[in-house]
N, C-alpha and C positions, 0 to 999 in steps of 0.2 A: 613606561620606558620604551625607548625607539630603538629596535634593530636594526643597524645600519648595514650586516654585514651575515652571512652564514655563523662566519666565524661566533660572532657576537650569541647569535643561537644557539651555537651549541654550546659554548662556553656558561650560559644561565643553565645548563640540561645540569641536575643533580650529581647523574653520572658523572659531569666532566669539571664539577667544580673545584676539587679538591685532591683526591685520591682515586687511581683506580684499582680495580677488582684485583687486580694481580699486585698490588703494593704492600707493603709489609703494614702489620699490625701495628708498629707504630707511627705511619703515616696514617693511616686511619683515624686513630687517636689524634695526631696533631690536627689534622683537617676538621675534626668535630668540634676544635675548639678553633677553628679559623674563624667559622660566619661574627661569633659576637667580638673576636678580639679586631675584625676588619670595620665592625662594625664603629666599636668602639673609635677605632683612629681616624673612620671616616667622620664623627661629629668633632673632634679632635681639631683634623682639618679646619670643618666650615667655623667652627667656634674661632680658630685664628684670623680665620679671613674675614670675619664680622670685625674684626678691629679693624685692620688696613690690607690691601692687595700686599702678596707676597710672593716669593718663589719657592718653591723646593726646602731648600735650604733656611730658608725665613721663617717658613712654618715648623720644618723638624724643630728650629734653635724654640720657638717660643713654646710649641706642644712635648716638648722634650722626647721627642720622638726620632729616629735616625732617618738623613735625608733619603737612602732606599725604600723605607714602611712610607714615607709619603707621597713617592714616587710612586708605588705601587697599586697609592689609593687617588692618583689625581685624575687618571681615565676614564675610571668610573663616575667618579663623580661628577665629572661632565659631562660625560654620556647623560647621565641621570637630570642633567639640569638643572643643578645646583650651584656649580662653578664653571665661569668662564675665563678665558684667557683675556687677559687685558688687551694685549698687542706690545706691551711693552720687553725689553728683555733686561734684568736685574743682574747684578753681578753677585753667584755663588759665593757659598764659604769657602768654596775654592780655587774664587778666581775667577772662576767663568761664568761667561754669561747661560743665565735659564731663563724659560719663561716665568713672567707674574702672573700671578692669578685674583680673581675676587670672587664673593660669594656673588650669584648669579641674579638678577631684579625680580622679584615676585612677583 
């Protein structure tokens, strides 16, 4: 994985992944089951975009997932090198346009 940024550093730091020291007990809890449930909608993701480039919104409808949870996982995974943006811009379930995305050439 490539650091592009400080930010991006400290953000992988354990400490700053999830919950901090001074958060309540049930954030703690919620964040201990973030890594597998994030992980979970990140294959989720690529698994949609092996069929065909999509947006946002394309992949929530086909992963039955809400277009925020895949919003949340498209940064990563490009960071990561698995998804890249087309260049294209798709029109949302909303109307508007977002970016498309594809699973990235191995």
């Amino acid at each position: 994985m490539v650091l592009r940024t400080t930010q991006d550093a400290i953000n992988t730091l354990p400490l700053f992944a999830a919950a901090r020291r001074s958060d309540a007990a049930t954030s703690h809890d919620a964040a201990a089951h973030a890594g597998p449930l994030a992980e979970r909608h990140e294959r989720q993701i690529v698994a949609a975009l092996l069929e065909r480039p999509l947006g946002a919104s394309g992949i929530a409808k086909l992963c039955g997932l809400l277009p925020h949870q895949v919003g949340k996982r498209l940064a990563k995974l490009e960071r990561d090198g698995r998804i890249v943006q087309t260049g294209r811009v798709v029109t949302s379930a909303s109307g508007r346009g977002e970016r498309e995305w594809m699973v990235a050439a191995q």
